[in-house]
C-alpha positions in Angstrom: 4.7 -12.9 10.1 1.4 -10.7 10.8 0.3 -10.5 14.5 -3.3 -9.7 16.1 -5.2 -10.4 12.9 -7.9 -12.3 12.1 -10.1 -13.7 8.9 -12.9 -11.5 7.4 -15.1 -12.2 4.8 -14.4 -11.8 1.3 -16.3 -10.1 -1.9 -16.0 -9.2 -4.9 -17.5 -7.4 -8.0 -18.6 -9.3 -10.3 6.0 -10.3 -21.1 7.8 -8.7 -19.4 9.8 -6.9 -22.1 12.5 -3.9 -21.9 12.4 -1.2 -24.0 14.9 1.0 -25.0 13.3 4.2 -24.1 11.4 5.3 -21.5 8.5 7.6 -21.7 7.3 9.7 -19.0 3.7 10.4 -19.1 2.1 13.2 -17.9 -1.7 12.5 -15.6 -2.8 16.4 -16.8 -2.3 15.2 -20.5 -2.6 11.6 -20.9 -5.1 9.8 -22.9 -7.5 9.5 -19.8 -8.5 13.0 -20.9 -10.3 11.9 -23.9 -12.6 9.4 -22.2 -14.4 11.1 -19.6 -12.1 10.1 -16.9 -12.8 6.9 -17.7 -9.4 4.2 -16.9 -8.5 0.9 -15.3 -5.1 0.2 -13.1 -4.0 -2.8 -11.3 -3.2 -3.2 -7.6 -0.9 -6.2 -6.5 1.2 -6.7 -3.2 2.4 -9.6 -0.5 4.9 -11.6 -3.6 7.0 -12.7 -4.5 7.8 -14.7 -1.3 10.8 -17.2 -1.8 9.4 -19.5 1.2 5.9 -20.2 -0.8 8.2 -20.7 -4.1 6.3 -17.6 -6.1 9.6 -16.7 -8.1 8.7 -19.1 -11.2 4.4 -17.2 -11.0 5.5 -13.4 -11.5 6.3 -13.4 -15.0 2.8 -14.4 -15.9 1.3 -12.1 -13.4 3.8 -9.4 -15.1 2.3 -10.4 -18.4 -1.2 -10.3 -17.5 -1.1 -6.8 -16.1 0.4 -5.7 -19.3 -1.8 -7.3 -21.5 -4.6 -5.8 -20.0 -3.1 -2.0 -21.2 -3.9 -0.4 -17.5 -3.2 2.8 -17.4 -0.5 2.0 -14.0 -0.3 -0.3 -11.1 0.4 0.2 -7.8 2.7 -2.7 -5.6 1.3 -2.1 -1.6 4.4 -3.4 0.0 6.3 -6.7 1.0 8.8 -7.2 -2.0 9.5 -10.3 0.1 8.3 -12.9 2.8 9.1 -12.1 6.6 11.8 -14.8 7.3 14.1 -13.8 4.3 17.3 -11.6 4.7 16.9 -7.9 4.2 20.1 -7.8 2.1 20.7 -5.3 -0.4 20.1 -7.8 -3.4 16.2 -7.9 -2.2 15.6 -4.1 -2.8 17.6 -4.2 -6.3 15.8 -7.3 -7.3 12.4 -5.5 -6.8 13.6 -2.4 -8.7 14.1 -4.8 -11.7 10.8 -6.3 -11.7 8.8 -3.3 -11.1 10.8 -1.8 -13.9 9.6 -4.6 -15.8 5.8 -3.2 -16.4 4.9 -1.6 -19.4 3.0 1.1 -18.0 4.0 2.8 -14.6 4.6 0.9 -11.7 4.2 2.8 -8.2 5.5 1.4 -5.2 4.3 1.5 -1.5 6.5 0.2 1.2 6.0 -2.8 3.3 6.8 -4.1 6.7 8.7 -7.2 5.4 11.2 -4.9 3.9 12.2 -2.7 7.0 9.8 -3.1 10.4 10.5 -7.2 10.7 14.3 -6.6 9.7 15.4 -6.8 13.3 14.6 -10.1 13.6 17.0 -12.6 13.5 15.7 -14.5 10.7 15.8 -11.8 8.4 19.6 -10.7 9.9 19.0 -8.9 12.3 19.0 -5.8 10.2 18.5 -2.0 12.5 15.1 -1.8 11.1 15.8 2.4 10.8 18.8 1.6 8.5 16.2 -0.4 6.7 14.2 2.7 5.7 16.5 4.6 5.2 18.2 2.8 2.2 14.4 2.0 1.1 14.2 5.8 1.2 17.4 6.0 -0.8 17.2 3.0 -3.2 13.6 3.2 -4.2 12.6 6.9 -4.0 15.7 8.8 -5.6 13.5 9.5 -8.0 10.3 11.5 -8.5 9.0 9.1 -10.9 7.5 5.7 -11.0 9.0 2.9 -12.1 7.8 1.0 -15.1 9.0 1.3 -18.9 6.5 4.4 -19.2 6.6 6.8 -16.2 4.5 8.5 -14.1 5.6 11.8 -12.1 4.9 11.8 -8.4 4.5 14.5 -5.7 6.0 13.3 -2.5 6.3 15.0 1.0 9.8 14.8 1.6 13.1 15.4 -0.6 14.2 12.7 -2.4 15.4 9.9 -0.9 14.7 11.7 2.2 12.9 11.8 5.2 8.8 10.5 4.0 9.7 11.1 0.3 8.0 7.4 0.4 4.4 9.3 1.1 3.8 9.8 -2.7 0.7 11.4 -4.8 -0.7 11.7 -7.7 -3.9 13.1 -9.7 -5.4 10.7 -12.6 -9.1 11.5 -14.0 -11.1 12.3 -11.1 -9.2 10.6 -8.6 -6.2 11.6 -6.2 -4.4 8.7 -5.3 -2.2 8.5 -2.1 0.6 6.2 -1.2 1.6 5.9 2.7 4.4 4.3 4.7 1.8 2.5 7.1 2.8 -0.7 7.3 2.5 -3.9 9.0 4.1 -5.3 12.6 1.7 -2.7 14.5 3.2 0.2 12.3 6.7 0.0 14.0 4.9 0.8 17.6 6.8 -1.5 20.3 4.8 -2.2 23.1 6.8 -3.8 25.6 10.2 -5.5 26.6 9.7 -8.5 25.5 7.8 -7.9 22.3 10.8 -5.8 21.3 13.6 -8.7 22.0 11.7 -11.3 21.1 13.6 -13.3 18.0 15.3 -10.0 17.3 18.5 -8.1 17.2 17.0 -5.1 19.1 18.4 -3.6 21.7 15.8 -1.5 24.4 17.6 1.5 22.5 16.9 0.2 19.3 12.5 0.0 20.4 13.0 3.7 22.2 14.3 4.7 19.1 11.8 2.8 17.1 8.4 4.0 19.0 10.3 7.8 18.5 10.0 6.7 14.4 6.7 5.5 14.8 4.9 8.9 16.4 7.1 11.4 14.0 5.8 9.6 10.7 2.0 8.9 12.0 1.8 12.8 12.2 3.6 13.2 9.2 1.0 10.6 7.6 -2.0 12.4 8.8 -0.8 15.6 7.4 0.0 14.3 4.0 -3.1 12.4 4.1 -5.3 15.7 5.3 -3.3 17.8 2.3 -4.4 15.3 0.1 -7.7 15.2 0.5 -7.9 18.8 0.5 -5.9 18.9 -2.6 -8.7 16.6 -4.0 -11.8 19.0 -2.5 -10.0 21.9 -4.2 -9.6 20.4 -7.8 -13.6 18.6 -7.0 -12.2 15.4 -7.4 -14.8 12.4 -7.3 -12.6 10.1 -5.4 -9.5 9.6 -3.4 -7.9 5.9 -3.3 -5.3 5.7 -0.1 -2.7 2.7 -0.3 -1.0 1.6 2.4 0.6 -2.2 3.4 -1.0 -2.9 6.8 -4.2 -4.6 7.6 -4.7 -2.1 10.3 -6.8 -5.1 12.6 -10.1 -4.3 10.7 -11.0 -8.0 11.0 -10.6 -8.7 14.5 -14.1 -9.9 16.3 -16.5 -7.7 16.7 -20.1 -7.4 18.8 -22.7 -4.9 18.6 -21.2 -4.2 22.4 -17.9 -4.5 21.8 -15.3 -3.6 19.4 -11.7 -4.2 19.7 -10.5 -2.0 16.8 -12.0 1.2 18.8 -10.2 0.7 22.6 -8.1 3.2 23.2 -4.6 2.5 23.1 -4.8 -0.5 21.1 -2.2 -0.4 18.2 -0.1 1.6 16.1 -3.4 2.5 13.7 -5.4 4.6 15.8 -4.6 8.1 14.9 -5.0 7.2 11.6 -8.0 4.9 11.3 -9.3 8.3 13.2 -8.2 10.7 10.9 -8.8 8.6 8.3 -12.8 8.6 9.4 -12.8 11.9 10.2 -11.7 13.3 6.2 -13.7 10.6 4.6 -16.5 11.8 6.7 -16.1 15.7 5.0 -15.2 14.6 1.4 -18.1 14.6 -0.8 -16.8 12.1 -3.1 -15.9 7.9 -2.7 -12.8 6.9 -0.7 -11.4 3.5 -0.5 -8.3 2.6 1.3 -6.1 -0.4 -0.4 -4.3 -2.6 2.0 -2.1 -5.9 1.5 -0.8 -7.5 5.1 -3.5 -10.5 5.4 -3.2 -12.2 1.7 -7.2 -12.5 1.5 -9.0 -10.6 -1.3 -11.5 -8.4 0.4 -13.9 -5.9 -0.2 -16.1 -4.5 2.4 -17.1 -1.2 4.1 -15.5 -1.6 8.1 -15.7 1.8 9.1 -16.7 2.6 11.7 -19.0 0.1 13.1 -22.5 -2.0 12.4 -24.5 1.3 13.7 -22.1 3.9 12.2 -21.4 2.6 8.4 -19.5 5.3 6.6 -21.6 4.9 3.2 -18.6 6.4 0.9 -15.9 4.3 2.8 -14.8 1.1 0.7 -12.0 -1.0 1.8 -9.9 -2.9 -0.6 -7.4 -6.2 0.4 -5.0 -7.4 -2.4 -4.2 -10.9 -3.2 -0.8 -11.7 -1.5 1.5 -15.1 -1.5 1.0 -17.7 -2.0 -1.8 -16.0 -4.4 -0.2 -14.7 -7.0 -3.0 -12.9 -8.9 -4.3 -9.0 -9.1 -7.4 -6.5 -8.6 -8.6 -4.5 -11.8 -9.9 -1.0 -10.9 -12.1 0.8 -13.3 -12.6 4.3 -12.4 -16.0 5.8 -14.2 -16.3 9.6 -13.6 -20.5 8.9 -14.3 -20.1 6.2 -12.2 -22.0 7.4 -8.7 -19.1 4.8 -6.7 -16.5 6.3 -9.0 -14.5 2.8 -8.5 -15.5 -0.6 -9.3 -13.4 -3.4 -8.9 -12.5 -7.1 -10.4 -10.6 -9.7 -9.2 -7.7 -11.3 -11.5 -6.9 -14.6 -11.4 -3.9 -15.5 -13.4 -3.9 -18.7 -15.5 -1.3 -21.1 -14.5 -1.0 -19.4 -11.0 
């Protein structure tokens, strides 16, 4: 399902119910406000996946995020497993459990549900008709889902081109969600990568790579808004979500680093943007991925002799862990974020 990745280290800091109306809450004028920006959200991704059987675990992990009254979650991609069929039913399915939180539920897009829908075992699906009806289905709105709402900003119209690149402002913190996902951020490099077990045509990878360079610029200019947005209103931190494990784990020596040869993958641009804001923003970044299905917590930019000190990345549990991360954001807090791991009983 994931290619060219590898196992890092881990770390870590030490009901479902529908309602009949549904409240839309306001970031500017929640309750946040009263507590010195002090709140806690949840961050899952990677589930349910039908082939590990995690159908039967998300009602408790539902339940568990709602019994701990966060103020939202966020879902970083892959509403399914890689060899399932991209059929319509997937995408509505997902709607309905998302809509199933209490508080507001954001979603991020995954690679499961449109860059591995070429292949055959998934139907052999145009993975640009994919995104499209992602971009259609789950962002014709500019709210969240959940039974309480969150509004959203997002970069394109509604259900349009990148209306899936979403943010929002809560306490001291502007949060960011990006369509960077997983399978090498829909980058094809070569013949055979792009026919093997697929449906693709050569046209279909042309058109494909064309997709890929068009939303990594538009990605980098959301991104580079946002964090000036944040500079501008002296936020204390930025949180960036996206699905990908963008290779942060392959091998590395003190003389050689695969993540930094030029060329490499679909994540280059971006890790280097990515470094280059985090590097003139005053305040704590972390960047939340899914992808791998390891809970991690580390610092990998940029490398052993060049730590980025206000650089914290965050890995999700994914199937067949079906648990979730706590984040507390403390505005007196000097690393703004802190972070527990959630292990849901029975799961």
């Amino acid at each position: 399902m994931k290619t060219l990745k590898a196992l890092g280290l881990c770390a870590a800091f030490g009901l479902a119910v529908t309602l009949p109306m549904t409240v839309v809450a306001d970031p500017h004028h929640d309750d946040h406000d009263r507590d010195d920006g002090k709140f806690s959200f949840a961050l899952w991704g990677d589930m349910p996946y039908a082939k590990n059987g995690d159908d039967p675990k998300i009602p408790a992990l539902i339940a568990d995020i709602n019994a701990n009254h966060v103020k939202f979650s966020i879902f970083d991609g892959d509403l399914k497993d890689g060899s399932s069929v991209c059929d319509d039913g997937q995408y509505y399915s997902a709607i309905d459990r998302f809509n199933s939180f209490t508080a507001p539920m954001v979603y991020v897009p995954g690679d499961n549900e449109w860059t591995d829908c070429h292949r055959t075992n998934n139907g052999g699906y145009n993975n640009l008709e994919r995104l499209n009806f992602v971009r259609a289905t789950l962002f014709s709105s500019d709210k969240s889902f959940g039974q309480r709402k969150l509004r959203l900003e997002h970069q394109g119209p509604l259900g349009g081109l990148y209306v899936e690149n979403t943010r929002w402002s809560y306490g001291p913190v502007v949060f960011v969600g990006l369509n960077i996902p997983g399978s090498n951020n829909n980058k094809v490099n070569s013949d055979s990568e792009c026919t093997k077990k697929s449906a693709r045509t050569l046209q279909d990878c042309s058109d494909d790579n064309a997709e890929y360079i068009a939303r990594d610029a538009a990605n980098i200019a959301f991104m580079h808004e946002s964090f000036e947005k944040a500079k501008a209103q002296h936020a204390r931190g930025v949180m960036l979500v996206i699905q990908a494990d963008p290779s942060f784990d392959l091998p590395e020596t003190e003389s050689f680093n695969e993540r930094t040869q030029p060329g490499y993958d679909g994540y280059d641009n971006f890790l280097a943007a990515l470094t280059n804001e985090t590097n003139s923003f005053a305040g704590q970044v972390v960047l939340v991925h899914g992808d791998t299905h390891f809970f991690k917590l580390d610092k990998p930019l940029v490398d052993q002799a060049h730590l980025i000190k206000n650089f914290t990345r965050l890995e999700t549990f994914g199937s067949p862990n079906v648990h979730w991360v706590k984040v507390t954001v403390d505005g007196h807090n000097p690393n703004v974020f802190s972070f527990e791991p959630m292990m849901v009983e029975g799961n």
